[in-house]
N, C-alpha and C positions, 0 to 999 in steps of 0.2 A: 398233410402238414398244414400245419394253420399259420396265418402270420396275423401279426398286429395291426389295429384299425388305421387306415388312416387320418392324415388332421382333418380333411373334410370328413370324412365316416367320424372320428369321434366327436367333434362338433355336431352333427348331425343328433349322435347318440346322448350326446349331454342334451342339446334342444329338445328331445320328444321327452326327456324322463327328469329335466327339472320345473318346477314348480315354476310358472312366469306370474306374478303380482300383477293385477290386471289396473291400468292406469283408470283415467279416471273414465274416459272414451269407453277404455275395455270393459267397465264394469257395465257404461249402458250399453254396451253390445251383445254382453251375454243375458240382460234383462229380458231386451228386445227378443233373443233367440228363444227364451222360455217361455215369453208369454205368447209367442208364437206357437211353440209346439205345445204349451196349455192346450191352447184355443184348440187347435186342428186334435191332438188326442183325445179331448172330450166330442168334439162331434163324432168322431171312430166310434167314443161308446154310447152316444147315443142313437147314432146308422146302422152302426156293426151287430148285431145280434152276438151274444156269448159265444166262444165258439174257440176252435184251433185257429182260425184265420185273424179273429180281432186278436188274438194272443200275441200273434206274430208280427201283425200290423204295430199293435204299441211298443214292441219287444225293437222293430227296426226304426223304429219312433225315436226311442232311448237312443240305439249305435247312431240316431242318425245327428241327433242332437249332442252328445257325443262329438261328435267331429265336425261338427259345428263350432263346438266349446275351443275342442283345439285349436282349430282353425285361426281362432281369435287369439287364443291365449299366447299360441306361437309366434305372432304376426309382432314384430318388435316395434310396430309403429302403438300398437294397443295394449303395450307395458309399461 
């Protein structure tokens, strides 16, 4: 039997799956996050030889930046 979320679960549930408009902070937070992971996944390919390992390395690059993104976007001081 299932029952229904609660107000903290669906707040929660509204927070990870609406869009947050990043203020103005937020926008140079998530600049700052990218040209970070620019910089560090071109060294990967320019260290890493082609391969399943540099695959993976830029692939958790992505999830990592990713949740970095969130991290900000979520942060209701950075909306």
């Amino acid at each position: 039997m299932s029952t229904a979320p609660t107000q903290e679960e669906q707040e929660d549930i509204v927070n990870r799956f609406t869009y947050h408009t990043p203020s103005s902070d937020g926008v140079g937070k998530h600049a700052a996050l990218t040209n970070g992971f620019v910089m560090l996944a071109g060294q990967v390919v320019a260290i890493c030889p082609p391969g399943r390992e540099r695959s993976l390395v830029l692939t958790k690059l992505e999830e990592a930046k990713f949740w970095a993104s969130a991290a900000v976007a979520r942060n209701p001081e950075t909306r």
